[in-house]
C-alpha positions as CSV (number, residue, x, y, z in Angstrom):
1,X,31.7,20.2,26.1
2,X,30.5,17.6,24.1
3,X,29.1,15.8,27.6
4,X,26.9,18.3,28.2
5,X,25.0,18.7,25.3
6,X,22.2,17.0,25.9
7,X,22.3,17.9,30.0
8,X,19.7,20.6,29.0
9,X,17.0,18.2,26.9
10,X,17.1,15.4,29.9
11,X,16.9,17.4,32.7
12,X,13.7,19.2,30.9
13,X,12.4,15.7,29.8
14,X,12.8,13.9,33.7
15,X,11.1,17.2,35.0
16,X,8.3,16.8,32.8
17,X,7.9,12.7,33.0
18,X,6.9,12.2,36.6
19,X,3.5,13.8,35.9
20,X,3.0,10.7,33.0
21,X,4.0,8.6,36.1
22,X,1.5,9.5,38.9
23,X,-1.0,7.9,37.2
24,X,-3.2,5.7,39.9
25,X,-3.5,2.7,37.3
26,X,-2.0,-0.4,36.6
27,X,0.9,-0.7,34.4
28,X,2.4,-3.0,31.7
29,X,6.2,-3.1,32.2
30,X,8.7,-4.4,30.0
31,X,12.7,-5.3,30.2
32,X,14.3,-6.1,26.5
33,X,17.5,-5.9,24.6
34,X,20.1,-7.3,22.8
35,X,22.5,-5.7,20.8
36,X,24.7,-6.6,17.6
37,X,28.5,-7.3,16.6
38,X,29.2,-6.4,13.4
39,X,32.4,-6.4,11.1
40,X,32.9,-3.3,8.8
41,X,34.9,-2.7,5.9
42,X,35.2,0.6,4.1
43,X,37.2,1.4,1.1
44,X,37.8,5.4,-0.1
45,X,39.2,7.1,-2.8
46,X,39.4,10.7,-3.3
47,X,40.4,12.3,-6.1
48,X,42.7,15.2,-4.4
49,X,43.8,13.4,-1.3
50,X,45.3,16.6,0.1
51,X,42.4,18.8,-0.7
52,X,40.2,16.2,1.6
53,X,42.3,16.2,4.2
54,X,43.9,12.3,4.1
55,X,47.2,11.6,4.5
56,X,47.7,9.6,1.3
57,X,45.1,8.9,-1.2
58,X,42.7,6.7,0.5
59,X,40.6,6.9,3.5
60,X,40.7,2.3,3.6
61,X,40.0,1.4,7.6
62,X,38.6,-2.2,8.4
63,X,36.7,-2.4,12.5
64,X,34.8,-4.5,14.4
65,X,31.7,-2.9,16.7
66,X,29.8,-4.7,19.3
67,X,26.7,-2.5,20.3
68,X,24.7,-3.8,23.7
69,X,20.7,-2.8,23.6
70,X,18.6,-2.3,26.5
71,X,15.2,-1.3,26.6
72,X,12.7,-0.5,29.1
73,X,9.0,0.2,28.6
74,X,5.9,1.2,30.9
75,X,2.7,1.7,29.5
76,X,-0.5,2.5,31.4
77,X,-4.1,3.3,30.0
78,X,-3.2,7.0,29.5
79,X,0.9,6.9,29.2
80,X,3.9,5.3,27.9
81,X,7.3,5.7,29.1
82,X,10.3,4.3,27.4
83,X,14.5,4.2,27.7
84,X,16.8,2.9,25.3
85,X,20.5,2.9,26.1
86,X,23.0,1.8,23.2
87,X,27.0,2.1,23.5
88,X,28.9,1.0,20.7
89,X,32.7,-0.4,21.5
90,X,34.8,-0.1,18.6
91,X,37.9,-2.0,18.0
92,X,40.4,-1.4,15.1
93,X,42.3,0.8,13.3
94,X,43.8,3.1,16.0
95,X,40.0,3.2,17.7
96,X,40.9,0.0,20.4
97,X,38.2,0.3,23.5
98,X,36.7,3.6,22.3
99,X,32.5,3.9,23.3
100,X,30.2,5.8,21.4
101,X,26.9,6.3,23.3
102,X,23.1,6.3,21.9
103,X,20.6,7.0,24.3
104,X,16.6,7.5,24.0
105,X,14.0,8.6,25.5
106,X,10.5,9.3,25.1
107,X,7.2,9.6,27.4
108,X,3.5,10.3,26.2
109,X,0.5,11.2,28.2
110,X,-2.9,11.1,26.9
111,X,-5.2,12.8,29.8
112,X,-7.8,12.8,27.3
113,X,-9.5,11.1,24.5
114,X,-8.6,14.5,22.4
115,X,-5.4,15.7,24.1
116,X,-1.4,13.6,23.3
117,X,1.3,15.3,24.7
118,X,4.4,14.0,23.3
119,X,8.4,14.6,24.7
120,X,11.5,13.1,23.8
121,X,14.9,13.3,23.8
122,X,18.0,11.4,21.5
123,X,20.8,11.7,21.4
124,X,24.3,10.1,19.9
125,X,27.9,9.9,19.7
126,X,29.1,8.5,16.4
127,X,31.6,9.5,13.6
128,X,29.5,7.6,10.7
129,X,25.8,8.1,9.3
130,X,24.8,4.8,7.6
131,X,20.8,5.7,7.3
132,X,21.9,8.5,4.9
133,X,24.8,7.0,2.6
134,X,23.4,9.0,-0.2
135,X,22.2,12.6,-1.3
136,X,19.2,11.5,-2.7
137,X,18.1,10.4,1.0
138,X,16.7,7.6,-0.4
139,X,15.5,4.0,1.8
140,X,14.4,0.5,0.9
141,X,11.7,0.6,3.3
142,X,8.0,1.0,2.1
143,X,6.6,4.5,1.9
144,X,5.0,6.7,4.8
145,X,1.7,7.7,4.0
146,X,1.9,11.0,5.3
147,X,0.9,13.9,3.2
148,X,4.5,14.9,1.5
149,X,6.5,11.8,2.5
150,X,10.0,11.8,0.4
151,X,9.3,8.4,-1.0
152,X,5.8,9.6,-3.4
153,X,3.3,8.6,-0.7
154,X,-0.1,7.0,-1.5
155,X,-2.1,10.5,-0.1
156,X,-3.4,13.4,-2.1
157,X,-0.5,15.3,-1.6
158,X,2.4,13.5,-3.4
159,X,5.9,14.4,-2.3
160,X,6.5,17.5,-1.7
161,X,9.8,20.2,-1.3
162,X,12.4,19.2,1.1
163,X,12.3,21.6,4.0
164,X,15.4,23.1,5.9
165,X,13.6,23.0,9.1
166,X,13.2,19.1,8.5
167,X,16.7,18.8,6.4
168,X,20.0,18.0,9.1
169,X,21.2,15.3,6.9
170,X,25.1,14.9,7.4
171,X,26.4,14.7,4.0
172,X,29.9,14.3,2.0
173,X,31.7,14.4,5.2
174,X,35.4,13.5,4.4
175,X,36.7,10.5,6.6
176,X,35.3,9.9,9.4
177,X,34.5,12.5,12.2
178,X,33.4,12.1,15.6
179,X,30.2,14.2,15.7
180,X,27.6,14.5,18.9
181,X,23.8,14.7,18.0
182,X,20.9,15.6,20.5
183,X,17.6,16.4,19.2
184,X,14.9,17.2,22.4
185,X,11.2,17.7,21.3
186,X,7.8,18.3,22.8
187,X,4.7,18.7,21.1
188,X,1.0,18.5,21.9
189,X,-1.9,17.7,19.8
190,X,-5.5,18.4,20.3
191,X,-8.1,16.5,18.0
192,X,-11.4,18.7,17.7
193,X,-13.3,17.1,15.1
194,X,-13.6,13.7,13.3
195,X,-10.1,13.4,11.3
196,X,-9.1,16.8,12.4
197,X,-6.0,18.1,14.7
198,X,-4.3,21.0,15.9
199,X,-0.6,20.6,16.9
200,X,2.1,23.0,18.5
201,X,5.5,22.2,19.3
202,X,9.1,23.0,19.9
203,X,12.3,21.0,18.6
204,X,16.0,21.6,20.6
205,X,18.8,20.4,17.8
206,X,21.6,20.5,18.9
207,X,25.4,19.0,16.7
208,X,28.7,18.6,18.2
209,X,31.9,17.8,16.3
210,X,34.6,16.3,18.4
211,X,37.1,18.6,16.0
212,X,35.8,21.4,13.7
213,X,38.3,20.7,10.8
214,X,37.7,21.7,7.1
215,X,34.1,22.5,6.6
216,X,32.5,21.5,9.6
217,X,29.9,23.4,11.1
218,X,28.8,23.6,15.3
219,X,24.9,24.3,15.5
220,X,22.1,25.0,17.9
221,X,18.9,25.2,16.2
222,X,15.2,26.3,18.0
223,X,12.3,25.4,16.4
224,X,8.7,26.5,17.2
225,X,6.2,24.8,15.3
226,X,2.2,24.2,14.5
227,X,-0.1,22.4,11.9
228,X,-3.8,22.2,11.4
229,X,-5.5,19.8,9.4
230,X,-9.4,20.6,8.9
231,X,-12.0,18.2,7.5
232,X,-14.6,20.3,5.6
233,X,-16.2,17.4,4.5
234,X,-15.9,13.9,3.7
235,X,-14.4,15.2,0.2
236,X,-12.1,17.5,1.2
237,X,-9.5,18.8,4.0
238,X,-7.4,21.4,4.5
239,X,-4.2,21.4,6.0
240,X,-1.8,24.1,7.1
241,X,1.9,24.4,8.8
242,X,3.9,26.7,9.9
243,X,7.5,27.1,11.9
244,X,10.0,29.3,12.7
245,X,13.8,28.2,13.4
246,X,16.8,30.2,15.1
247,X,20.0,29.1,13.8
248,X,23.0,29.7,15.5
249,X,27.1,28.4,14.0
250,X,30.3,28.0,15.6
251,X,32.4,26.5,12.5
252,X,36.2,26.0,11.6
253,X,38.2,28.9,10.3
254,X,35.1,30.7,9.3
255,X,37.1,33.1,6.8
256,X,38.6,30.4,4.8
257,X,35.4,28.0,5.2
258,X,32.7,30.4,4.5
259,X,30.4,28.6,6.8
260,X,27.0,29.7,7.0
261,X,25.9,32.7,9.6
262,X,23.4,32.4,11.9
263,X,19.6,32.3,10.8
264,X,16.1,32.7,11.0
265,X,14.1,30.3,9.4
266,X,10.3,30.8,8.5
267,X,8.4,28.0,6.9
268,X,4.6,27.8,5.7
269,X,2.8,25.8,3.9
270,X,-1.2,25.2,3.2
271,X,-2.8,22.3,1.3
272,X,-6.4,21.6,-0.4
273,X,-6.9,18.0,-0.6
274,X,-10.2,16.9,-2.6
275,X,-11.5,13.1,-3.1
276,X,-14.2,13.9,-5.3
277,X,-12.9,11.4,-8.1
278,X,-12.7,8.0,-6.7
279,X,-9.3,6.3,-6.7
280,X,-7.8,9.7,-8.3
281,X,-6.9,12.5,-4.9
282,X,-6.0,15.7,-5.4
283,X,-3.9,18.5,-4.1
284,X,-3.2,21.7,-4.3
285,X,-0.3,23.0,-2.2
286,X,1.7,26.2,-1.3
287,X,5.1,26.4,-0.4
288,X,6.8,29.1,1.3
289,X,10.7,29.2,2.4
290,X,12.4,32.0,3.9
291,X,15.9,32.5,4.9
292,X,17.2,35.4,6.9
293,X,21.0,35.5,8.2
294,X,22.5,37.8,10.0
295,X,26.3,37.6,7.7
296,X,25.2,40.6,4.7
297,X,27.2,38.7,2.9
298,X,25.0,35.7,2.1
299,X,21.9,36.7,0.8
300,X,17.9,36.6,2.6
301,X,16.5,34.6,0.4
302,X,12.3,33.4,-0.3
303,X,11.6,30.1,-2.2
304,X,7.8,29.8,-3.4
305,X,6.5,26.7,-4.4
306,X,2.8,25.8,-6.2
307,X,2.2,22.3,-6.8
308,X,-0.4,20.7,-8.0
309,X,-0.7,16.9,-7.0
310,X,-2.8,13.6,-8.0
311,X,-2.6,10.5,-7.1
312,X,-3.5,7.1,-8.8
313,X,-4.6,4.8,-7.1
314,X,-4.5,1.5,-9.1
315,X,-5.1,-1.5,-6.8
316,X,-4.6,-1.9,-2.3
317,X,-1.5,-2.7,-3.7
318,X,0.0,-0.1,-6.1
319,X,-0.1,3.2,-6.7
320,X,1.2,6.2,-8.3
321,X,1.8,9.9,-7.2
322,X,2.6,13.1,-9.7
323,X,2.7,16.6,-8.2
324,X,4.2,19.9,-9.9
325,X,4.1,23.3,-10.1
326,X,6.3,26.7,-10.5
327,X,9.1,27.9,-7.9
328,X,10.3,31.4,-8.1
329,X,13.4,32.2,-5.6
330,X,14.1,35.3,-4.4
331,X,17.0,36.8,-2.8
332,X,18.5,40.2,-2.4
333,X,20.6,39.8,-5.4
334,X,18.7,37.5,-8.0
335,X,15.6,36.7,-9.1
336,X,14.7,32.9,-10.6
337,X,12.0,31.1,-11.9
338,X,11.9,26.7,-12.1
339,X,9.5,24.3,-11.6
340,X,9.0,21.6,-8.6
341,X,8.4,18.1,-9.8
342,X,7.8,15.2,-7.7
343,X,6.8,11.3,-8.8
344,X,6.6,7.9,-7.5
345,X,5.6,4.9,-7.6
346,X,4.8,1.4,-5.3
347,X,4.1,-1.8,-5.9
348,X,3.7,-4.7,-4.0
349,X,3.8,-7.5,-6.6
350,X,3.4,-10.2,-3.5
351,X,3.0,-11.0,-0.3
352,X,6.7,-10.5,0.7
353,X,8.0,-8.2,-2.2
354,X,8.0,-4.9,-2.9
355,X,9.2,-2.1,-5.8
356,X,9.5,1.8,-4.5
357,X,10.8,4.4,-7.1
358,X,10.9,8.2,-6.9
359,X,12.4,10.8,-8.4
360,X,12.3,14.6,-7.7
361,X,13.2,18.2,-8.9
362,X,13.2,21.3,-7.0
363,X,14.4,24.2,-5.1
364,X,16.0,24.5,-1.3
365,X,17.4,26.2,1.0
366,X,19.9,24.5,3.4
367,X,21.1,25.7,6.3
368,X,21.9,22.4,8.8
369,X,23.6,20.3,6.9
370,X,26.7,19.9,9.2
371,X,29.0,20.6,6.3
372,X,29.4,24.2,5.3
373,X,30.1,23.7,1.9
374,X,26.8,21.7,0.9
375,X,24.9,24.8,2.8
376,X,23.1,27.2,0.2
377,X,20.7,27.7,-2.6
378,X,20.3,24.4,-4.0
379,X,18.8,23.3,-7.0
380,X,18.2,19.5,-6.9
381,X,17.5,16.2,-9.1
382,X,16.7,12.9,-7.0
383,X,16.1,9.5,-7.9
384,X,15.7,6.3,-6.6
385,X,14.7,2.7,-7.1
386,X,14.5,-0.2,-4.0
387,X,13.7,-3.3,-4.3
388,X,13.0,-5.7,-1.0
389,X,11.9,-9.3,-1.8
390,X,11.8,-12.2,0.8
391,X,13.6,-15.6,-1.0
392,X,12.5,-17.9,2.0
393,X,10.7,-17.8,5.3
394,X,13.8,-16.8,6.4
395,X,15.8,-15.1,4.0
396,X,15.3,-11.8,2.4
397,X,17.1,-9.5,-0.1
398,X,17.0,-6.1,-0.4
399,X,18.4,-3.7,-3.6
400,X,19.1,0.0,-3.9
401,X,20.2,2.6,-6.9
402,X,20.2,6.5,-6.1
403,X,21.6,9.3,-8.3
404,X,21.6,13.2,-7.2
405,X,22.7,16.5,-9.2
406,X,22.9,19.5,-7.1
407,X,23.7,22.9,-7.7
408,X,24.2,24.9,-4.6
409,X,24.8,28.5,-4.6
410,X,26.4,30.0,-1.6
411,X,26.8,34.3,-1.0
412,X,30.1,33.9,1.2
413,X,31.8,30.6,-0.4
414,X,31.9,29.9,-4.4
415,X,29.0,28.2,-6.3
416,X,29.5,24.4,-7.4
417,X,28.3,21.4,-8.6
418,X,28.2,18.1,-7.6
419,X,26.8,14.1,-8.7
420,X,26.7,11.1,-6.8
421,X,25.5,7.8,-7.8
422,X,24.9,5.0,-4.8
423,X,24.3,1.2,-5.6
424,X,24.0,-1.1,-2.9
425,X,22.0,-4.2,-1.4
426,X,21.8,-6.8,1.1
427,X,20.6,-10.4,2.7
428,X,19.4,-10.7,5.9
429,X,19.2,-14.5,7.2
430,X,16.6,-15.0,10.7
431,X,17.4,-18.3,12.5
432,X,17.3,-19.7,16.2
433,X,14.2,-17.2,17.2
434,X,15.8,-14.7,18.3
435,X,18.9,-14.1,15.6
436,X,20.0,-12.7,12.6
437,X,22.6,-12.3,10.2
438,X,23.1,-9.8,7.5
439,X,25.6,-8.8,5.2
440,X,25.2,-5.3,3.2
441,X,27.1,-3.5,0.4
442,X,27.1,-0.3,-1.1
443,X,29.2,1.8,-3.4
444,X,29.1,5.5,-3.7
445,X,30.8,7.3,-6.8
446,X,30.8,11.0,-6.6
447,X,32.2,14.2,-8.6
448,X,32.5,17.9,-7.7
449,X,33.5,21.0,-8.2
450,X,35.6,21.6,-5.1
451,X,38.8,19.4,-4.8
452,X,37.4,17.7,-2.0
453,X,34.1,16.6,-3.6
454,X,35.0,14.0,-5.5
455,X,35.6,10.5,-4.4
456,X,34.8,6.4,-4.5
457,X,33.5,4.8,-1.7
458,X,32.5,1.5,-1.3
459,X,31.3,0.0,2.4
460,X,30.9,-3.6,3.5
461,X,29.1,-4.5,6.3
462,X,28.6,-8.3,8.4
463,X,26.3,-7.8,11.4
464,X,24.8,-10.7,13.5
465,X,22.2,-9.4,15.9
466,X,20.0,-10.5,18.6
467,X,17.3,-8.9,20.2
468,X,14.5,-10.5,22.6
469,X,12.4,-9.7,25.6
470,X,13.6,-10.3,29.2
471,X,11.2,-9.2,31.7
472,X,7.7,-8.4,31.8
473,X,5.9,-7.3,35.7
């Protein structure tokens, strides 16, 4: 089954790419690639062995993985078209010859100076998730100025309340797991005034283990979604989102597991940004969350969130962002009242270095994490600190600490708690033009409530890369 999860997302995107195509103007195309062989080391301990599900008490497995790249572009005045294709060969530890495919792609047609119509497709086969080693979702890269971003963005809004419909991290997954991911989106945007947009679009996720064991959790999740942002004036905007989700499970042993039951997700949000005090924005943002599910036995639940946000801009070069507010949750059977808190700040201190930190409190509901038992009511702390500096024209360094408390409540399975603190860094060394080498480290300690929860982890990583252009006619 797992070969045809994505059968439905590329036959929609090739139908809807040829249009992009017919376009009776000369075109740019481009032939790159690459790829990478890396070495990997990873070292686990669990606590309670059995309760995890490993054979003995450590999850220890050492592998090499060569992974080929090939990209191909087209671009045109109004349209761009582009295909990525990435297998992975793994060899070690029982896994001789086996291929994990990655494939991308992604086409976008502007017939207009006003009108972008976006659709894409991705998907993978892989049974690890190295972009999210760590609850608190935290990344050394510089911060996204988007309204909200995770990392305390430079804009009015600050950070703001992780969302379900944006929240399918795969987290605490014991040993590794061959899982299948396709996410297929399309979305159009039409710009009717000077800095201001309307946007509608639909999202096909779609997650695929190879074995449901334990907690593990099959899901097809629909999203319909649409934004405006307004420019009143050249003080203020307004902004405004809203989607709603369809959630549907297929999980392992359901009445021992307690996984989640399907769900309808509604999200909305609105925001009042104001630049009336130079170098200081302001916000003023409403959150709503609502969960519905169709199992009595977990409870419909609403999260509202009120924040007020500002943002200081001290230099081009550093800022800092502060947004809070009350939460009240809702469900059918309790009633609570916290607060939202979101902070960060960025500096860079030169040309090649840079300082992100960020830390968070707040309220969520999540549905799509892959793992049944982090699904729930959660009540969160975040933090983070990265560090990137380059030491040569050549040579660069990057440094990481993260530490998360959550508290997730769940109406089928029990309530519990659980920590984890993640250190790590790296060096990545450019040479011949086209080459690099890097070697990365990072080691995850966690503790939990459930027997499985707790565990040491520590991942080593030598990777030497290539990637250049081929082709261009």
């Amino acid at each position: 089954m797992k070969t045809k999860v994505a059968l439905f997302s590329l036959c929609a995107l090739t139908l809807m790419a040829p249009p992009m195509t017919r376009q009776a103007e000369a075109r740019q195309n481009s032939l790159s690639g690459g790829g990478s062989i890396s070495y990997e080391i990873n070292r686990q301990n669990y606590d309670d062995a059995q309760a995890a599900g490993q054979a003995n008490n450590d999850n220890n497995y050492s592998r090499v993985i060569i992974n080929p790249v090939l990209t191909i572009q087209s671009l045109a005045e109004k349209n761009a078209i582009g295909l990525t294709y990435a297998p992975s060969l793994i060899y070690g530890d029982g896994n001789n010859g086996d291929i994990y495919q990655t494939a991308r792609i992604n086409a976008n047609w502007s017939p207009t100076s006003r009108w972008n119509l976006v659709v894409a497709d991705s998907y993978q086969e892989t049974d690890t998730d190295l972009n999210n080693i760590n609850r608190a979702g935290f990344t050394t890269e510089p911060p996204t100025t988007t309204p909200g971003g995770q990392q305390g963005s430079g804009t009015a809004g600050g950070s703001q309340p992780s969302q379900s419909a944006n929240n399918s991290q795969l987290t605490n997954q014991p040993g590794r797991q061959k899982y299948t991911n396709n996410t297929f989106n399309v979305n159009a945007t039409y710009q009717y005034w000077e800095d201001s947009f309307f946007k509608l679009g639909y999202e096909l996720d779609q997650l695929r283990y190879d074995d449901l064991l334990g907690s593990n959790q099959n899901s097809d999740r629909h999203i319909v979604s649409t934004n405006i942002k307004h420019r009143l004036n050249s003080q203020y905007s307004l902004t405004a989102a809203a989607s709603y989700a369809r959630g549907t499970f297929d999980q392992a042993e359901p009445a021992v597991a307690g996984g989640t039951p399907d769900v309808d997700e509604f999200h909305f949000s609105t925001s009042l940004q104001s630049l009336t005090i130079p170098h200081h924005p302001l916000s003023l943002t409403y959150f709503l969350d609502i969960s519905n599910y169709d199992d009595s036995r977990q409870p419909d639940t609403q999260i509202h969130t009120l924040l007020l946000g500002w943002t200081w801009e001290m230099s081009e070069k550093s800022n800092f962002s502060l947004s809070a507010g009350p939460t009240y949750q809702k469900s059918d059977t309790s009633n609570t009242w916290s607060y939202a808190l979101n902070a960060g700040y960025n500096r860079q201190w030169s040309a090649t270095g840079h300082i992100n930190f960020n830390v968070a409190h707040g309220m969520e509901m999540r549905n799509f994490s892959g793992n049944s038992n982090d699904n729930g009511q959660t009540e969160y702390w975040r933090a983070g600190v990265g560090i990137t500096q380059a030491l040569s024209e050549n040579l660069s360094l990057n440094l990481m600490a993260t530490a998360a408390d959550e508290d997730i409540a769940n109406g089928i399975s029990s309530s519990h708690n659980t920590t984890q603190y993640t250190m790590g860094g790296g060096l990545s060394y450019s040479f011949g033009r086209w080459y690099s080498l890097g070697l990365n480290y990072s080691y995850t300690t966690q503790n939990g409530d459930l027997p499985a929860d707790s565990y040491d982890e520590q991942r080593l990583m030598l990777v030497l890369s290539m990637q250049r252009d081929f082709l261009h006619w």
